[in-house]
C-alpha positions as CSV (number, residue, x, y, z in Angstrom):
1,X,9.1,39.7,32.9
2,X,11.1,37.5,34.5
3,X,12.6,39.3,37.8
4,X,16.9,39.4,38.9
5,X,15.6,36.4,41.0
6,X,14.4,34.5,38.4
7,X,17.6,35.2,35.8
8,X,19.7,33.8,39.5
9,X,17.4,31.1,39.8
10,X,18.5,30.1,36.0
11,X,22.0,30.7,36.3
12,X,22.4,28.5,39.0
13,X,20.5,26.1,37.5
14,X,22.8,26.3,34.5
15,X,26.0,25.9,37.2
16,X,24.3,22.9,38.8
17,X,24.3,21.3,35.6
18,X,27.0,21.9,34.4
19,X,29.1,21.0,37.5
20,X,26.9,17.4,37.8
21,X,28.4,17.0,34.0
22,X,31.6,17.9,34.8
23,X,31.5,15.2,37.9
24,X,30.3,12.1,35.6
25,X,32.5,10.0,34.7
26,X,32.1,7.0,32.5
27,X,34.9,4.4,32.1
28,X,34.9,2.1,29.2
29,X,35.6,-1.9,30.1
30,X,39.2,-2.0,28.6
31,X,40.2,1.3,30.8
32,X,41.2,2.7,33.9
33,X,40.8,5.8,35.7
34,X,43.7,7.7,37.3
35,X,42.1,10.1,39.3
36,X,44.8,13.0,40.7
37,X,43.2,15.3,43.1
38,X,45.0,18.1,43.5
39,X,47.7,17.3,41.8
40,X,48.1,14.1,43.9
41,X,47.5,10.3,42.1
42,X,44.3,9.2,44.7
43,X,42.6,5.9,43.6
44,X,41.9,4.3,40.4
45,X,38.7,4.0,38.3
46,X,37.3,1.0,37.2
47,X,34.7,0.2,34.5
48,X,31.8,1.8,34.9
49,X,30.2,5.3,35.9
50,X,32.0,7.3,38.6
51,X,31.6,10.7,40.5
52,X,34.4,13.0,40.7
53,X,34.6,16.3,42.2
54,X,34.8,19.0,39.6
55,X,37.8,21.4,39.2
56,X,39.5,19.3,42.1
57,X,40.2,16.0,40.7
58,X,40.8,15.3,37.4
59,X,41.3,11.9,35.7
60,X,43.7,10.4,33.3
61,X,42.4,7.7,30.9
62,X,44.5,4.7,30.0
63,X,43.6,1.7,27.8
64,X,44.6,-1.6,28.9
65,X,44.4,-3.7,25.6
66,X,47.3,-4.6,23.7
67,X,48.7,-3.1,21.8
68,X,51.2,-2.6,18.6
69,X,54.4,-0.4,17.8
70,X,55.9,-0.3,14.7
71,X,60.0,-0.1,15.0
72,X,61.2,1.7,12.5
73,X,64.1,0.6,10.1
74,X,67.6,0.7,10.8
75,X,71.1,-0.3,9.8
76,X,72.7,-2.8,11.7
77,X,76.6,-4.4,11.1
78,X,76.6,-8.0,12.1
79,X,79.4,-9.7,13.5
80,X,80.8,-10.9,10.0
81,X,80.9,-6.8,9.1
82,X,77.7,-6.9,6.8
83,X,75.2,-4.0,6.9
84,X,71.5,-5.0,6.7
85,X,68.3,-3.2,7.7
86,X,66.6,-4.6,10.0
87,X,62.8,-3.9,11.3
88,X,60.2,-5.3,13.7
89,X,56.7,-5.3,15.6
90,X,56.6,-4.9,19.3
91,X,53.2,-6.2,21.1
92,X,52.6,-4.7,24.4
93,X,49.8,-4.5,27.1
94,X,49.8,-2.0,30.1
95,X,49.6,-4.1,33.5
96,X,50.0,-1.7,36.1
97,X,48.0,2.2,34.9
98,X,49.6,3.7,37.6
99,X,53.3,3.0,36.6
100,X,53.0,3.3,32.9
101,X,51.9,6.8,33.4
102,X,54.3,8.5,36.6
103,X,57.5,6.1,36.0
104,X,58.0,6.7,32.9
105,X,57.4,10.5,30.9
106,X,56.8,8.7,27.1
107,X,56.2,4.3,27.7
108,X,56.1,4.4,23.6
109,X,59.1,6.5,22.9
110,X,60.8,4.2,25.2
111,X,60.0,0.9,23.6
112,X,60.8,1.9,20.5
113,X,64.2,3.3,21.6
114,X,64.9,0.4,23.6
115,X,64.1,-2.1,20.8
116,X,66.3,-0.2,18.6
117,X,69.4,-0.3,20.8
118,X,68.9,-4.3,21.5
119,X,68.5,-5.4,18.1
120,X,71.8,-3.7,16.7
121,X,73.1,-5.6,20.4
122,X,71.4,-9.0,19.5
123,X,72.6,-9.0,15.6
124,X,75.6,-7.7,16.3
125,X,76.5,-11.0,17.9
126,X,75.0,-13.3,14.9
127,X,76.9,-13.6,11.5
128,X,74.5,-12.7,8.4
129,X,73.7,-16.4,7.7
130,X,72.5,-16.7,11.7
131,X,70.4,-13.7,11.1
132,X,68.6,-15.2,8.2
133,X,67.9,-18.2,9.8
134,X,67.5,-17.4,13.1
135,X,64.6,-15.2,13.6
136,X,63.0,-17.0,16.1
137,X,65.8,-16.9,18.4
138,X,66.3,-12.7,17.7
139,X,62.5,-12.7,18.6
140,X,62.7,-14.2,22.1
141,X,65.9,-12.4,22.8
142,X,64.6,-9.4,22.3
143,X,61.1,-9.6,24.0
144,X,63.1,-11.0,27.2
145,X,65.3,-8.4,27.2
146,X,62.5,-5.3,26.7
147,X,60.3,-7.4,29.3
148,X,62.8,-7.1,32.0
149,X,63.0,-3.1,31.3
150,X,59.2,-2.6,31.1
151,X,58.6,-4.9,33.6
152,X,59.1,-1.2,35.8
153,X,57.0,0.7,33.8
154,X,54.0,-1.7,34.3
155,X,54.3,-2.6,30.8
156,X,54.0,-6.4,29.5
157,X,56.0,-7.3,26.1
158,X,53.7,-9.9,25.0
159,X,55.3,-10.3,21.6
160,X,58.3,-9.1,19.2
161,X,58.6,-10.2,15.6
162,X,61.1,-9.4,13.1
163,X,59.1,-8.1,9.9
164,X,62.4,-8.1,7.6
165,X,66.0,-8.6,7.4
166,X,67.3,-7.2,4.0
167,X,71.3,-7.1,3.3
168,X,72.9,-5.1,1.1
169,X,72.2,-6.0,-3.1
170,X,75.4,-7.2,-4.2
171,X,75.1,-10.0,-0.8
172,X,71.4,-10.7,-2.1
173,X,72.6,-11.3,-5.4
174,X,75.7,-13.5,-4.6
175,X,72.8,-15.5,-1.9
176,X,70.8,-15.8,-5.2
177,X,73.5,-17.5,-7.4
178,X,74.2,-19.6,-3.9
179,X,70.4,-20.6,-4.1
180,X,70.7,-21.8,-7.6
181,X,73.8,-23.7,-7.6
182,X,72.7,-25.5,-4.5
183,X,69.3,-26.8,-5.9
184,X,71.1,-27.5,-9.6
185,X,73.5,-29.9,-7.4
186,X,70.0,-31.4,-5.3
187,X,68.9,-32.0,-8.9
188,X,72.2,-33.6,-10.2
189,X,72.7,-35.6,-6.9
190,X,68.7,-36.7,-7.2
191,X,69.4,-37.7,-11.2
192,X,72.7,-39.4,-10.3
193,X,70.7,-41.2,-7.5
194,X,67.6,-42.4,-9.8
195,X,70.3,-43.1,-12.6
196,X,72.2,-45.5,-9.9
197,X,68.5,-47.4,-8.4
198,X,68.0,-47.7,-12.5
199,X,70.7,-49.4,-12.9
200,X,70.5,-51.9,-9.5
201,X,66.8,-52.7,-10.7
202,X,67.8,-53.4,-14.1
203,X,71.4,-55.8,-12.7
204,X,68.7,-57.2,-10.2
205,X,66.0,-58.1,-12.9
206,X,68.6,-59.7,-15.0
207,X,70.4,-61.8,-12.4
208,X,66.6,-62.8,-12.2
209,X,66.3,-63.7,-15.3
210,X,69.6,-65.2,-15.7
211,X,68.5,-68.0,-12.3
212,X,65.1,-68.5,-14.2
213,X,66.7,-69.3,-17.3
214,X,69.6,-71.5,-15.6
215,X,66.3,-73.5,-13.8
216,X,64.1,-73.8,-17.0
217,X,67.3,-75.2,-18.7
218,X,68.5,-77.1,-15.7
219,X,64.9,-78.6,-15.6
220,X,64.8,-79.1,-19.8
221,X,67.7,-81.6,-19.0
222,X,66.1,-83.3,-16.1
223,X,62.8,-84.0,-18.7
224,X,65.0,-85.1,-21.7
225,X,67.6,-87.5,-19.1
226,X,64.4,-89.1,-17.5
227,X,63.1,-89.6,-21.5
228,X,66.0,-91.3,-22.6
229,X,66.0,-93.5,-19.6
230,X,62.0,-94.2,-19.7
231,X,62.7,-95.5,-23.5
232,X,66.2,-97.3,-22.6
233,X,64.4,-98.7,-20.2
234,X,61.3,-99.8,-21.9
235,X,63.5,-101.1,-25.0
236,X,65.2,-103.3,-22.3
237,X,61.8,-104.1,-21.6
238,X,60.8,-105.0,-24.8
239,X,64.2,-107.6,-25.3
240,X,63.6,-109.5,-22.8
241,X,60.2,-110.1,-24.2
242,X,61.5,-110.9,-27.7
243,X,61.6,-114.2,-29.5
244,X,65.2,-116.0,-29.0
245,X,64.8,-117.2,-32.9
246,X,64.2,-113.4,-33.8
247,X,66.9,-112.0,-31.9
248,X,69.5,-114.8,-33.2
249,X,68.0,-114.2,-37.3
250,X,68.9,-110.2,-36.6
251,X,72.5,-111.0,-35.2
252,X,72.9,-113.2,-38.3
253,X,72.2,-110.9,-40.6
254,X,74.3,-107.8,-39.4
255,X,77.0,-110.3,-39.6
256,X,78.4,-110.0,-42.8
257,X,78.1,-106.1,-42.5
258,X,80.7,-106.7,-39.4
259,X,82.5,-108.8,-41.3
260,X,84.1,-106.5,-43.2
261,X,85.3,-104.7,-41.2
262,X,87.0,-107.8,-40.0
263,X,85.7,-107.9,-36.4
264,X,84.8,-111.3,-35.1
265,X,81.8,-111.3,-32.8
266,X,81.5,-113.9,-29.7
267,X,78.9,-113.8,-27.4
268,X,78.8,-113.7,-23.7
269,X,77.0,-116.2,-22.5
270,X,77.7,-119.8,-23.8
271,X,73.6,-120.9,-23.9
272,X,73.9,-118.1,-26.8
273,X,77.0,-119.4,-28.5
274,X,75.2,-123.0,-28.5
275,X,72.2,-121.8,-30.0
276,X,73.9,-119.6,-32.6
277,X,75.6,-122.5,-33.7
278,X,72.8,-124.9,-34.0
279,X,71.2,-121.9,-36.0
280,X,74.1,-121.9,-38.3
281,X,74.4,-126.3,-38.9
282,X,70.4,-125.3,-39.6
283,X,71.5,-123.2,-42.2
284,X,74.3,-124.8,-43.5
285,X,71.6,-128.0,-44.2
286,X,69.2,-125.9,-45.8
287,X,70.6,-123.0,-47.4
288,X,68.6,-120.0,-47.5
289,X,66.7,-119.0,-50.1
290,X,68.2,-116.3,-52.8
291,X,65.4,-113.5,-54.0
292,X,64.2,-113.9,-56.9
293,X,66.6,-111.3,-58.8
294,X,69.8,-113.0,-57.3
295,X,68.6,-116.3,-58.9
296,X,68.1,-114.6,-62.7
297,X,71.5,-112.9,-62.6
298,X,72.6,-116.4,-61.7
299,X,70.9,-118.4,-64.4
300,X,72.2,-115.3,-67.1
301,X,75.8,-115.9,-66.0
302,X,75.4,-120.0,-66.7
């Protein structure tokens, strides 16, 4: 049997280990230790394993990643007196361990709060249509103006985004009707437009054809004035070449067609006149010769 000294023996054993337990402490690599010994902040932990000194110090855990808070919904009345509910995101990372946890009771509750009371500030100041489109500009408002409270808490507002910005029905219904009209005239202006470089294109494409037409015929004439001038000039060409006896035996004969019209023909030049009238004495000695028919009507009528 195991003796009192033995059962002493074990129970300190027991108390040994449990107090070397009790004075591990392992911190993770995205926290800090806060270690308060009797009731007083002493040092911080880092990373890592660390001895403490049981039922004197105790340590406070905090996590130094980033992190998210969800703002909840409220109503807010913009500066054009339209209520719309408004919501956002608020990204945050713990700097300084030692002020988020002893300047500040509840760092989340705080956030929250304060990013409730700036955004009915912020909108407040924007009509409904700079609201809508100007999220961006809410955003950066907002984070500058929750970074310069944190900035005491040890806190770091990496990010704010507005998740929604919904007005009331009857406003989102009207917006609607707004929406359409406005693409219905994009549509009509964009038809009107296409209907208008339709028309140019077609004026254009006709003047076009208009100038190539005016040159084709323009060139038709050149062609047919340099054809009747090649063949005038070539039939000039051709009288000079002709036999004097010819030409004088063709004037003779279109004569008496002239004649009775009763125009008297005189040449120009007086070498013509003499020869035209020695052609006539030649005819006047030896008469020309009737056809055949002439001379049988004549021979009937003796």
């Amino acid at each position: 049997m195991i003796g009192a000294g033995g059962i002493a023996l074990i129970i300190l054993g027991i108390f040994l280990l449990i107090m070397l337990l009790l004075s591990v402490k392992v911190i993770r690599p995205y926290q800090k230790g806060l270690v308060e010994r009797l009731g007083k902040f002493n040092r911080i932990l880092d990373p890592g394993i660390h001895f403490i000194i049981p039922f004197m110090e105790r340590v406070k855990i905090v996590d130094m990643r980033e992190h998210v808070i969800d703002v909840p919904p409220q109503e807010v009345i913009c500066k054009d007196n339209v209520v719309v509910t408004v919501d956002a995101v608020v990204y945050y990372q713990i700097l300084d361990p030692v002020k988020a946890v002893y300047n500040v009771s509840d760092f989340l509750m705080a956030i929250v709060k304060l990013a409730q009371t700036n955004l009915r500030a912020i909108i407040g100041e924007m009509e409904l249509d700079e609201t809508l489109s100007g999220r961006d500009i809410i955003n950066a408002r907002l984070r500058e103006e929750l970074d310069k409270i944190t900035d005491r808490w040890g806190v770091k507002i990496t990010r704010v985004e507005i998740q929604r910005i919904d007005p009331p029905k009857d406003i989102q219904e009207a917006m609607a009707k707004q929406m359409t009209a406005e693409r219905e005239k994009r549509a009509m202006i964009l038809l009107a437009e296409g209907k208008k470089e339709a028309a140019i294109r077609e004026a254009e494409g006709q003047k076009q054809a208009a100038i190539l037409k005016a040159e084709g015929e323009k060139q038709r004439q050149i062609l047919i004035a340099e054809g009747q001038a090649e063949a005038i000039r070539k039939v000039l060409e051709a009288l000079k070449l002709a036999d004097e006896k010819y030409l004088a035996l063709q004037y003779i004969e279109k004569l008496p067609e002239l004649a009775k019209y009763g125009n008297l023909i005189v040449p120009y030049e007086t070498e013509a006149l003499i020869g035209l009238l020695r052609i006539l004495q030649k005819l006047k000695e030896e008469p020309p010769k009737l056809p055949q028919k002439e001379s049988e009507k004549g021979k009937q009528k003796e």
